[in-house]
N, C-alpha and C positions, 0 to 999 in steps of 0.2 A: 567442514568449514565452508562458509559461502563469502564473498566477495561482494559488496552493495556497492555499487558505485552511484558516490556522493557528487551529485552534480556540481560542487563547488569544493569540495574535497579531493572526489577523484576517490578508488576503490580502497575499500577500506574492509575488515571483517565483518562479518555479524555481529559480534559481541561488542562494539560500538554505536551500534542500535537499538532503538524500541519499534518496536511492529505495532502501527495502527489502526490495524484491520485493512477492512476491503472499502477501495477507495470510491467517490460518486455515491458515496450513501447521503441522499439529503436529509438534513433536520427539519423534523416535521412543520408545518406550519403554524399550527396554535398545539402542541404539546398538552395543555390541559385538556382540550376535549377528545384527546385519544382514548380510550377504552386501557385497562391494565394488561388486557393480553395485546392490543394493538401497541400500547407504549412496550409490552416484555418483547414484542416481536421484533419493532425497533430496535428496541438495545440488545437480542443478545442474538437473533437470527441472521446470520448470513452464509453467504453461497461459501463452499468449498469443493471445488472442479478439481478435477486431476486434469491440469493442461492450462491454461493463459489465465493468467488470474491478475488485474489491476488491483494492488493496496500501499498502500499509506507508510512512510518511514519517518521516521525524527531521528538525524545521527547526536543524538546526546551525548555521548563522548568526542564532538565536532563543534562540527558551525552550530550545531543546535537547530537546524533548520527541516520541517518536515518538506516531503516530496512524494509524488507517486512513481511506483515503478512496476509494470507489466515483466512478468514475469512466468513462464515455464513451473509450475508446481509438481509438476511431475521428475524435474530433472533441478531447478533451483539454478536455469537457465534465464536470466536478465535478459528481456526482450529490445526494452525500451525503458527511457528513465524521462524526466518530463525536462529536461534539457536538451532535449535532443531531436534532433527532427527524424517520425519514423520511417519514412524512407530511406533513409542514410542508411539505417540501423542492416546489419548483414543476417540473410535467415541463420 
């Protein structure tokens, strides 16, 4: 089990969440004139690190509100949530 702490909720399970991928992916600028491997790359390539990984939540069984939160993938250690200032944050 992992623990997401909801920045307006406050820590809640997983299983109260939808995973959005990996966050700062921008949408492209004109989408039509992408190429089908540059638009497949888009949509289905992204990074997966063992170690700090920034991605996207929506707590759907909550406030319903998406967020980013940095995150430890290797241990499912919460670095930083976007509420929060990361300095604060303790290593």
């Amino acid at each position: 089990m992992m623990l997401i702490p909801c920045p307006w909720c406050g820590p809640r399970d997983e299983t109260e969440f939808h995973y959005g991928g990996q966050a700062n992916v921008a949408y492209p600028a004109d989408p039509q004139e992408l190429s089908d491997e540059q638009w497949a790359r888009f949509l289905f390539h992204r990074a997966n690190p063992k170690g700090e990984f920034t991605e996207r939540w929506c707590h759907t069984a909550g406030c319903r509100r998406w967020f980013a939160v940095r995150r430890d993938t290797a241990t499912n250690t919460v670095l930083h949530h976007t509420s929060q200032d990361p300095k604060a944050v303790a290593p």
